[in-house]
C-alpha positions in Angstrom: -4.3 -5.5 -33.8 -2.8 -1.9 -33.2 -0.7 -1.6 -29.8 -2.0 1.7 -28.4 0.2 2.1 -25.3 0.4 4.1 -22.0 1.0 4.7 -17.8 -1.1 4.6 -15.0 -0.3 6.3 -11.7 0.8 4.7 -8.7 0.2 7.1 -5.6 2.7 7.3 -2.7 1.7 5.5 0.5 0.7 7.8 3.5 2.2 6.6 6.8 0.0 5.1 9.2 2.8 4.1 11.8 3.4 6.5 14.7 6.8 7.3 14.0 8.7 11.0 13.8 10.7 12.0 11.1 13.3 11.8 12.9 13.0 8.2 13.8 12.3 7.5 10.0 15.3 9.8 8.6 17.8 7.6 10.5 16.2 4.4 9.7 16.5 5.5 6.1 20.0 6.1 6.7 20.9 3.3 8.4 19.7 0.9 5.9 21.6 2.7 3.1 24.5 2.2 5.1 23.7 -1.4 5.6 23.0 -1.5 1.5 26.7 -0.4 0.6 28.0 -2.9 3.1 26.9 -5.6 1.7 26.7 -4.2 -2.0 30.6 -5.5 -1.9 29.9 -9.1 -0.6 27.1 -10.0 -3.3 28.6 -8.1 -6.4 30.9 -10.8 -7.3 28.3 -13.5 -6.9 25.7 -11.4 -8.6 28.6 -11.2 -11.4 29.2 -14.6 -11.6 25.6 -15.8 -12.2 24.6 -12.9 -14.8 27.1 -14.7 -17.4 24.7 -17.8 -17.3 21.6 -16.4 -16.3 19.9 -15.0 -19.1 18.5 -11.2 -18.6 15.4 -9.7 -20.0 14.8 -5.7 -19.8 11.1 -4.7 -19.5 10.6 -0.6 -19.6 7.3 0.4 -18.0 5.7 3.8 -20.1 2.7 5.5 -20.7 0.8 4.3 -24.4 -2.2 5.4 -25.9 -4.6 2.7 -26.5 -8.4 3.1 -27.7 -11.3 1.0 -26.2 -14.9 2.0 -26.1 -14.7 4.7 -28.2 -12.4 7.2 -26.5 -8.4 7.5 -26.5 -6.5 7.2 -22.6 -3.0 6.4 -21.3 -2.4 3.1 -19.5 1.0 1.5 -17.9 2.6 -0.7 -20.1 5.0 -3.2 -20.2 7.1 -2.6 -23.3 4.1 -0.9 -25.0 1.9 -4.1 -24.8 -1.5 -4.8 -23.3 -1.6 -7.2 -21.9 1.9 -7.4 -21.1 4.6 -9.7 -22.7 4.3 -13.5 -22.2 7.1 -15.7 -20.2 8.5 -18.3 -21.5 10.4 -20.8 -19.3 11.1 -24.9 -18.3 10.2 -26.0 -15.1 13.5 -25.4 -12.8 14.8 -22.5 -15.2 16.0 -19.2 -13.9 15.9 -15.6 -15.6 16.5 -11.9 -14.4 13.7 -9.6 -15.5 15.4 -5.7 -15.3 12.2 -3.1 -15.0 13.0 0.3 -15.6 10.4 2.8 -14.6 9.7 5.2 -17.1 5.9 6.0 -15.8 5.1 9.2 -13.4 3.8 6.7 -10.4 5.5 4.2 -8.3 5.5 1.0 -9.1 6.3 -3.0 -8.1 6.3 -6.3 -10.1 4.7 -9.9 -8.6 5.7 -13.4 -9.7 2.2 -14.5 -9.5 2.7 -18.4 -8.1 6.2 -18.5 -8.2 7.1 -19.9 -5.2 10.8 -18.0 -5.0 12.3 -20.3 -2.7 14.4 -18.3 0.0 14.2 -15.3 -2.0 11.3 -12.8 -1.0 13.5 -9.8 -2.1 11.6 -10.7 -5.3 8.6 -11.2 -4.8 7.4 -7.9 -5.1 4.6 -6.2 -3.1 5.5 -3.1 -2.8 6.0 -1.9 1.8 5.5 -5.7 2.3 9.0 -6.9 0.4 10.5 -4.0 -1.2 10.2 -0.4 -1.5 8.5 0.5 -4.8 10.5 1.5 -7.9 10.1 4.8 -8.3 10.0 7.1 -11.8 13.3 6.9 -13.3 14.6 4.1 -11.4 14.8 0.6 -11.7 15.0 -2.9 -10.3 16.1 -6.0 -11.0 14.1 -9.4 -10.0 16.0 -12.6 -10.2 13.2 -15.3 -10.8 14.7 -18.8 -9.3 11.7 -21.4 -10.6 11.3 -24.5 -8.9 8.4 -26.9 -8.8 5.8 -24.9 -10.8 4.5 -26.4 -13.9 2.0 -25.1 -16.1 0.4 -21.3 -16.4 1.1 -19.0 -14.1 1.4 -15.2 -14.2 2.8 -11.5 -13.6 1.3 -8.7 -12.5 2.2 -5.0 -11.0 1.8 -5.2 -7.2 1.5 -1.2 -6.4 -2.2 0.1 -5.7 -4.5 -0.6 -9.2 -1.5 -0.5 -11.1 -2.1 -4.3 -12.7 -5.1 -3.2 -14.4 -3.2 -2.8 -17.4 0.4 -4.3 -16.2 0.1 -8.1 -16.5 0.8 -10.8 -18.2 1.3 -15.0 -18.4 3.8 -16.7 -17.2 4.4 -20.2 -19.1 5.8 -23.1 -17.6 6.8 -25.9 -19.7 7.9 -29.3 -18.0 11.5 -29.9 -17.6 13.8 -30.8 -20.5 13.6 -34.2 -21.2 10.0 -34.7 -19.9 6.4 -34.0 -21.5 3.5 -33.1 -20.1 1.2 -35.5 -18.4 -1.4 -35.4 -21.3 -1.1 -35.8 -24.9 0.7 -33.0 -26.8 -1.4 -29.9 -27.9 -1.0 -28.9 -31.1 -0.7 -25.0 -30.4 -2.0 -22.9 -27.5 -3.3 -19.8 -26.5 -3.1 -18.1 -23.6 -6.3 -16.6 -22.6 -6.0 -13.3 -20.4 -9.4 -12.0 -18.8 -9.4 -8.5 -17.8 -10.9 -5.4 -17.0 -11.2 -2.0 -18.9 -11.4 1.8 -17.1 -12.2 4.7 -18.6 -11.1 6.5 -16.2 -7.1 6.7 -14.5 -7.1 3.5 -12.4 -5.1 5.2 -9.8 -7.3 8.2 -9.8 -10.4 5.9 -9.1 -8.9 4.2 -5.9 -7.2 7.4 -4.3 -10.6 8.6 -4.9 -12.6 5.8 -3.3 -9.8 5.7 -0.7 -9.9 9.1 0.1 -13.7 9.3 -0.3 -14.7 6.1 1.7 -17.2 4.5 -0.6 -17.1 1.8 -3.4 -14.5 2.5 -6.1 -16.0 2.9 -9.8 -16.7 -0.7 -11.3 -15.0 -1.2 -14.4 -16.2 0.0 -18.0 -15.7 -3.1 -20.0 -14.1 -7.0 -19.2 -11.6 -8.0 -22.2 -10.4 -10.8 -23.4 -6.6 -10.2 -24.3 -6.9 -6.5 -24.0 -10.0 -6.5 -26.2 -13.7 -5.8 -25.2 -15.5 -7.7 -27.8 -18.3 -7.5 -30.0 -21.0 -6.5 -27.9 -19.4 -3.9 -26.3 -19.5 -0.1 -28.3 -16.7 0.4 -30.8 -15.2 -3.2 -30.2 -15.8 -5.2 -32.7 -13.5 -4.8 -35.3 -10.8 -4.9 -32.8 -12.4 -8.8 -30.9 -9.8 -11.0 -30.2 -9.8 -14.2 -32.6 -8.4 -17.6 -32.3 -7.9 -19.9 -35.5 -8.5 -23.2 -35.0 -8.1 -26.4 -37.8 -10.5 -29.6 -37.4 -9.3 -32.6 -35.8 -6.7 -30.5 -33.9 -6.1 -30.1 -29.7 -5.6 -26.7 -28.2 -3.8 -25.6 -25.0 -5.8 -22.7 -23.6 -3.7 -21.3 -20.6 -6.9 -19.1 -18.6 -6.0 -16.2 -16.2 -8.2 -13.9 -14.4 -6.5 -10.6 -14.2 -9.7 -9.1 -13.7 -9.6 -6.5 -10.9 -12.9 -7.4 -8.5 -14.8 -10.3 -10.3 -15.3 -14.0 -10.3 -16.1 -15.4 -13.8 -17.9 -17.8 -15.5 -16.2 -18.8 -19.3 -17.0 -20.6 -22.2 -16.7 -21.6 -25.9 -20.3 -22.3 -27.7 -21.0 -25.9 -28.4 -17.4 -26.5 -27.5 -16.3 -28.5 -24.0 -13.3 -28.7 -21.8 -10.8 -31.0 -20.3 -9.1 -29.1 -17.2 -5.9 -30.3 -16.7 -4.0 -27.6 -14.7 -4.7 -25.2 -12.0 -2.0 -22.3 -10.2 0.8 -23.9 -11.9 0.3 -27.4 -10.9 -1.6 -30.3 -12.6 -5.2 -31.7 -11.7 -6.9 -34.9 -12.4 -8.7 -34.4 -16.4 -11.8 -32.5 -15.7 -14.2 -32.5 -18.2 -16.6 -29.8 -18.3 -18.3 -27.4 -20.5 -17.8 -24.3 -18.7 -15.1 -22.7 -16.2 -15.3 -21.0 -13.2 -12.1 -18.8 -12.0 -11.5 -16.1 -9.5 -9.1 -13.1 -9.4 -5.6 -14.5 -9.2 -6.5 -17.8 -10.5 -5.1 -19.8 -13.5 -6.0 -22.9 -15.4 -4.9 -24.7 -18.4 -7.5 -26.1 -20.3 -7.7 -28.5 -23.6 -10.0 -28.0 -26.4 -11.0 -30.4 -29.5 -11.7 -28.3 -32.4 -14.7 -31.0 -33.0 -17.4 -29.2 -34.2 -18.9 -27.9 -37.6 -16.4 -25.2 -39.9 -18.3 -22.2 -38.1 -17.7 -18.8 -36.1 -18.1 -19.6 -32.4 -17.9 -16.9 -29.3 -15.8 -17.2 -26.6 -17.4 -15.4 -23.6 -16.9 -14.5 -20.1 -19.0 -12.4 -17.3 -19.1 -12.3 -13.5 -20.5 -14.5 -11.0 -22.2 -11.4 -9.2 -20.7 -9.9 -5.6 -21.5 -6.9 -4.0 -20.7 -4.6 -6.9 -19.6 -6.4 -10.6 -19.5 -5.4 -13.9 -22.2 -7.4 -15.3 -21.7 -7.0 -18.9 -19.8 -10.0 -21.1 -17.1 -10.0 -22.2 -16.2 -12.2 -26.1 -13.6 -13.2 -28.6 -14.3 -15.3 -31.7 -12.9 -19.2 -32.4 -13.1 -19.3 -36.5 -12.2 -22.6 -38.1 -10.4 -22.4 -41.2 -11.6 -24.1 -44.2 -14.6 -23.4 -46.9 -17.9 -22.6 -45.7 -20.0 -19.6 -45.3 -19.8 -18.1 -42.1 -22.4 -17.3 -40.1 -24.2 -13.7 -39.9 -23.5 -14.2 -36.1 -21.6 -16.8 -34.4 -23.1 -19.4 -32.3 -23.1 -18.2 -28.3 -22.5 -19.8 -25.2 -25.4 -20.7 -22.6 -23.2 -18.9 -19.9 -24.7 -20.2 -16.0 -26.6 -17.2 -14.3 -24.7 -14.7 -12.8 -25.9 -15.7 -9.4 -25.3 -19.2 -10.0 -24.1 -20.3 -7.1 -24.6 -24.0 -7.4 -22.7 -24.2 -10.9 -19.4 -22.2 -9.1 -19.8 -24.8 -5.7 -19.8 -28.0 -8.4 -16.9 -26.9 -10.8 -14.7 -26.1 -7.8 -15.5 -29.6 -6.0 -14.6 -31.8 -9.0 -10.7 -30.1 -8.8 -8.5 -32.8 -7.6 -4.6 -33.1 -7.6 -3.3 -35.3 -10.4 -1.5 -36.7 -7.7 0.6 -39.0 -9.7 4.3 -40.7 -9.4 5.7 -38.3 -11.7 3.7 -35.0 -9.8 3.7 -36.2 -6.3 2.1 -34.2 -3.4 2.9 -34.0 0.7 -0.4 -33.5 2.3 0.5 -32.4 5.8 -1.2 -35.5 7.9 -0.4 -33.4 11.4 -0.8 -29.6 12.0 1.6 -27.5 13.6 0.5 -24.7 13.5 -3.7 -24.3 13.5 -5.4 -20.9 12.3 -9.3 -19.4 12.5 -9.4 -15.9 9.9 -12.4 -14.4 9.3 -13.0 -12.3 6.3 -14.9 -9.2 6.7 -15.8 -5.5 5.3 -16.0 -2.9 7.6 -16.5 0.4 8.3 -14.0 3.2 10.5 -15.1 6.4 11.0 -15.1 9.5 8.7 -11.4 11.2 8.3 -13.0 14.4 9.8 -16.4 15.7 11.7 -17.6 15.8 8.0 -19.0 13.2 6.2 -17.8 10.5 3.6 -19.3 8.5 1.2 -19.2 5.6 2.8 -22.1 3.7 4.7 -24.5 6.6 5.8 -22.5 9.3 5.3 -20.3 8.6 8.8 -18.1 6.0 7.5 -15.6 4.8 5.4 -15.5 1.3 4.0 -13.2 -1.1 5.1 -12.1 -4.4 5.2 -10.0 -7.0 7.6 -8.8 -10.7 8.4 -9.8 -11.8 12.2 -11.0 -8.1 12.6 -7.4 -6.5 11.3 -7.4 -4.0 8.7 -3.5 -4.2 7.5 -2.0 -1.0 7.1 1.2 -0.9 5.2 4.2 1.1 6.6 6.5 3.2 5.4 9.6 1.1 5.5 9.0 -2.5 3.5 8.8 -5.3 5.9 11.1 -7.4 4.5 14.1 -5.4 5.6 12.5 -4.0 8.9 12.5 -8.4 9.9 15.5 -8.6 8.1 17.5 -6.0 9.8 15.3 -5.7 13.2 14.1 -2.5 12.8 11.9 -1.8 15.5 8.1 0.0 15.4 7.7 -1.3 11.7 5.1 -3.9 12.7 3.5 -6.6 15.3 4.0 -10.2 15.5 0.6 -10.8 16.9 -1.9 -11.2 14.3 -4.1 -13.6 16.3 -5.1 -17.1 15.8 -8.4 -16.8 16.1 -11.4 -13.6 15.8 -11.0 -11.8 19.3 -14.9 -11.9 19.1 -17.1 -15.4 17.9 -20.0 -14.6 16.4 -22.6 -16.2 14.3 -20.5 -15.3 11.0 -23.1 -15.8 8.3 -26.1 -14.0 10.1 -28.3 -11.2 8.6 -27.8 -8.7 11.2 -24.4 -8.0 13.9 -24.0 -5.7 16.4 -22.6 -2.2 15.3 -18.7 -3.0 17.1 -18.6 -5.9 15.1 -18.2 -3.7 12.3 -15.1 -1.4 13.2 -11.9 -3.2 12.7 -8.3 -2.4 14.3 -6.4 -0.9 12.1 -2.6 -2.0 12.4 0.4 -4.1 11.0 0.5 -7.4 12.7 1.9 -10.4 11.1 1.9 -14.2 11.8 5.3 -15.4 12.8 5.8 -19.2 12.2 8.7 -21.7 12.6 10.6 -23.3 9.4 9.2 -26.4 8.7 6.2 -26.6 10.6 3.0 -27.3 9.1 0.2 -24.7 9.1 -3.8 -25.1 8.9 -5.8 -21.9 7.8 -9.7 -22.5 8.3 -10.6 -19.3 6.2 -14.3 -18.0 7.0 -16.0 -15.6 5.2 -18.2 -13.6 6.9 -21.9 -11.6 5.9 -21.0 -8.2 8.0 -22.4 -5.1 6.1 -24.3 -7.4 4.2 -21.3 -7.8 1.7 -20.6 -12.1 1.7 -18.4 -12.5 -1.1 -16.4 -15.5 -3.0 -13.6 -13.9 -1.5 -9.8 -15.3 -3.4 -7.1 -15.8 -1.1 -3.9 -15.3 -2.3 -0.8 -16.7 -0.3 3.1 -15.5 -1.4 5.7 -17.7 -2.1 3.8 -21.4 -1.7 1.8 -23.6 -3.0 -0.9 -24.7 -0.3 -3.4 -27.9 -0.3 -6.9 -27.3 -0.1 -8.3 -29.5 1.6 -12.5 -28.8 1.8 -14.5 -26.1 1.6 -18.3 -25.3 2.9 -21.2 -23.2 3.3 -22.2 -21.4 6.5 -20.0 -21.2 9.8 -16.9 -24.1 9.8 -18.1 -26.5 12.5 -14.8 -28.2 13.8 -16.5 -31.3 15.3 -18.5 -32.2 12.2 -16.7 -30.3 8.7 -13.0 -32.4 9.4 -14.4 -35.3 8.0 -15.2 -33.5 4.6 -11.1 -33.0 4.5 -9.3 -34.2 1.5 -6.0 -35.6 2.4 -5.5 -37.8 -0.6 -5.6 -36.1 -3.7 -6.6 -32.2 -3.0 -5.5 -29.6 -5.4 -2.6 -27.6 -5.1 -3.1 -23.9 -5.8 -1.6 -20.4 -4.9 -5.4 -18.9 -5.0 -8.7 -20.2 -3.1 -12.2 -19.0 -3.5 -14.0 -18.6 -0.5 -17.3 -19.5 -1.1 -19.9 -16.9 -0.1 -21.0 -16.7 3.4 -18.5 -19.7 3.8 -15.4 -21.7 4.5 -12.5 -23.2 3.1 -9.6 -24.9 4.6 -5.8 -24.8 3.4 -2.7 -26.5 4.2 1.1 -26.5 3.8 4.7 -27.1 4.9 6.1 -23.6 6.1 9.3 -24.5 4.3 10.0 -21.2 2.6 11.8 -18.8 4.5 10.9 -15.0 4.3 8.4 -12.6 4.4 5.0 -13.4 2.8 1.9 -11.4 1.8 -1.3 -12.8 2.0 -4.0 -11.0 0.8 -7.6 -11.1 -0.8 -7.0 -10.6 -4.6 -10.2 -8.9 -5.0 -8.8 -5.2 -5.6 -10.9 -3.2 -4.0 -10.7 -5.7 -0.8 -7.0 -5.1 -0.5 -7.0 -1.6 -0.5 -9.3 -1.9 2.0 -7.1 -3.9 4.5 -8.1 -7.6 3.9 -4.6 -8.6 3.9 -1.6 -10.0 6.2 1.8 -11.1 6.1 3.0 -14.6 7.1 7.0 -14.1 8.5 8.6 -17.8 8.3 11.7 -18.4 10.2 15.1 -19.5 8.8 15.7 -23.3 9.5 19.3 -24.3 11.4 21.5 -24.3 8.1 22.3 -21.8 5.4 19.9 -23.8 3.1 17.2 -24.0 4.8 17.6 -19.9 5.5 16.6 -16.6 3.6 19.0 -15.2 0.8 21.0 -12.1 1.5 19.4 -9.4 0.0 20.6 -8.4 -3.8 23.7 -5.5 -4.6 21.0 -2.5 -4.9 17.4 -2.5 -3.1 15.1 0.5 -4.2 14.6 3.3 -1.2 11.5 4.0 0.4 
């Protein structure tokens, strides 16, 4: 397969925070000041762990690659698309150096790496660092800890991880095997989505324009279309597989605004790992997974010496790309292959009932070698309710959003995020004043009948504003998320929370009912996951042990969402000793 490679274009964040240039010129100063003091107190240690901690340098450059039939430039990693796979044991540690070499801004994620006490890593760009800018660079120190199984990377700057992603494999710890018989190879499986157009370009657009970004072109399977998709298929990704044989397929959605269905023909699955963590064996013939989400997934190559598709297409939202997406699982041997291989009986696109069983039958493996901690008692207990909205046209003229006199938005508990100027890591970290609120609420200011066909017009406009939840270390937190039907736009909406692992504990249909839905809670053997699919026009409820100090986005990983303000950040306190605290920052941070 030829590696065509390229850059996409990050766009500089406008300031939404009330501040003069004044005011923001001598915050900038005063944290570069800050930066050389303690440049001196962290070199050494910085020094001392580089001898043992072993360094990988990833350049990010613009690389011609060819998909349905026409030539662009995309941001690579390396040249590669997807990006380059990482390879680690459970506990390990690495430092990934990315040099910028692209003409737009950009930030890396550790997608499911729970980086304990170290959110200068994390990587969402004005939520825990500044981006890295053309020409610069950054280095990430990636400390893993109880992750096991597939997780991934991806860019974390506007659309940018349209083309900058990749897996992230976590093998168990020396000395210790996995919790089900030994594959004999595996494969990890990348879904994703194909533009014709400049990524970036598409959401300033939408952004700027107010209406629905362009959906994609084409949904790929490692970087490739597939067959039935125009000039694809002499480029479809293929798998070899030998009879008798057990394959690992490690499955990520990297796909920019869908939910998918996926399957092999005449071929089942055993699910035995979501978001890094392992699950009691599922066996199933199909897979449902959101944006954001992973799964590992064993395969018998049991069937007749044939060509078989591999294929993958949305569960439909408000706007999908609802073509399909296929690669090819050949066995080797001698036999005469089929004119055209056998395909998969993929579930409707609107098949809601197949996504609500699949999701249900995910249980922690729960075991005495992979333990969990349900939280039995809740700290901390919180109501979000996920929404698009509308705000008003820029101007007197119109927009392209919602009959012509709006803009489309989105928000949690009626709180469209705006992201500031100066990352929010160091404005907490340093107390920088009129960066942000602490009083992102509880609880909608306004209870409604969430799931209704029709709401009152001021239902609609949310406030826009940088709040954050601020939360002890150590206490335990419930999040009842609810999805909501405003502007007729219910979604299976994937919520992503930063730096932890939460337990979900139940999930519904309709408006959460807290006399009646606690006694569908889990507290046994729930799965724990990084990612959760809120059904449409429902509820799911998620808990965990704030024990993670730092700064943490939260965030609907649905693409378009997120740019519209469907996101948060969760601040968790330091504990009383320096172990239970957040990490000085590294020897260089990137400027705003």
């Amino acid at each position: 397969m030829t590696n065509e490679q390229s850059h996409s274009k990050a766009k500089q964040k406008e300031s939404h925070i009330n501040l003069s240039s004044e005011n923001m010129e001598s915050i900038r100063k005063n944290l570069k000041l800050e930066l050389m003091g303690i440049f001196l107190l962290n070199v050494f240690v910085f020094s001392v762990q580089q001898t043992t901690i072993p360094t990988i340098n990833w350049v990010l450059n613009e690389t011609s690659y060819t998909r349905l039939c026409s030539t662009k430039k995309i941001l690579t990693v390396n040249g590669l698309f997807p990006g380059p796979a990482l390879r680690v044991h459970k506990g390990d540690r690495m430092t990934v150096n990315v040099e910028n070499q692209g003409r737009y801004n950009v930030t890396v994620h550790w997608h499911g790496l729970k980086q304990p006490r170290n959110p200068w890593s994390d990587g969402p760009e004005y939520v825990t660092q500044c981006p890295i800018k053309p020409g610069a660079n950054f280095s990430y120190d990636l400390n893993f800890s109880s992750e096991e199984g597939t997780i991934w990377w991806h860019a974390h700057s506007d659309w940018s991880r349209a083309t900058v992603h990749g897996p992230i494999i976590v093998y168990p710890e020396n000395g210790t095997t996995y919790p089900f018989s030994q594959p004999d190879d595996e494969f990890p499986i990348i879904l994703g989505s194909w533009f014709k157009g400049d990524v970036m370009e598409i959401i300033q657009a939408a952004l700027e324009g107010g209406g629905e970004p362009n959906k994609s072109d084409a949904l790929t399977i490692n970087g490739q279309p597939g067959d039935l998709y125009n000039c694809s298929k002499q480029g479809t990704y293929k798998i070899m597989f030998d009879y008798g044989k057990t394959y690992l397929l490690r499955l990520i959605n990297s796909i920019m605004n869908e939910e998918m269905f996926f399957m092999i023909a005449q071929h089942n699955f055993t699910v035995v790992g979501a978001d890094g963590a392992y699950i009691k064996p599922l066996e199933t013939d199909f897979i449902f997974i959101a944006p954001g989400q992973t799964m590992d997934v064993l395969i018998k190559a049991n069937q007749s010496l044939s060509h078989y598709y591999m294929a993958a297409r949305a569960y439909a939202g408000v706007v999908y790309d609802n073509t399909t997406t296929t690669a090819i699982i050949q066995y080797n041997g001698n036999y005469t292959p089929p004119s055209t291989p056998a395909f998969p009986n993929l579930p409707d696109y609107n098949d809601t009932d197949a996504t609500t069983i699949f999701t249900r039958q995910l249980k922690a493996l729960a075991s005495e070698d992979h333990p969990i901690d349900v939280p039995k008692t809740v700290d901390v207990q919180m109501f979000v309710t996920i929404s698009v909205n509308t705000v008003p046209c820029d101007t007197n003229s119109s927009c392209e959003g919602p009959n012509g006199t709006s803009k489309l938005a989105a928000s949690l508990n009626n709180i469209s995020f705006v992201h500031p100027e100066v990352d929010l890591l160091q404005a907490y970290y340093r107390n920088l004043e009129g960066i942000y609120e602490t009083n992102f609420p509880n609880m909608p200011a306004t209870v409604f009948n969430y799931t209704a066909d029709e709401f009152p017009d001021e239902l609609l406009l949310p406030e826009k504003a940088t709040k954050v939840k601020v939360v002890e270390y150590n206490s335990t937190v419930e999040i009842v998320f609810q999805g909501t039907n405003l502007m007729q736009a219910a979604e299976n909406h994937p919520m992503h929370l930063h730096g932890y692992s939460f337990y979900l504990i139940a999930k519904g249909y309709g408006n959460f009912d807290n006399a009646t839905d606690p006694d569908l809670y889990n507290l046994v053997d729930p799965p724990e996951v990084n990612t959760v699919g809120v059904p449409k026009n429902g509820w799911a409820v998620i808990r965990f042990r704030a024990d993670n100090p730092g700064v943490w986005y939260m965030h609907c990983h649905l693409e378009r969402h997120s740019s519209w303000g469907m996101d948060t950040v969760l601040i968790v306190k330091n504990g009383s000793t320096e172990a239970t605290s957040m990490l000085p920052p590294p020897n260089y941070l990137n400027p705003c």
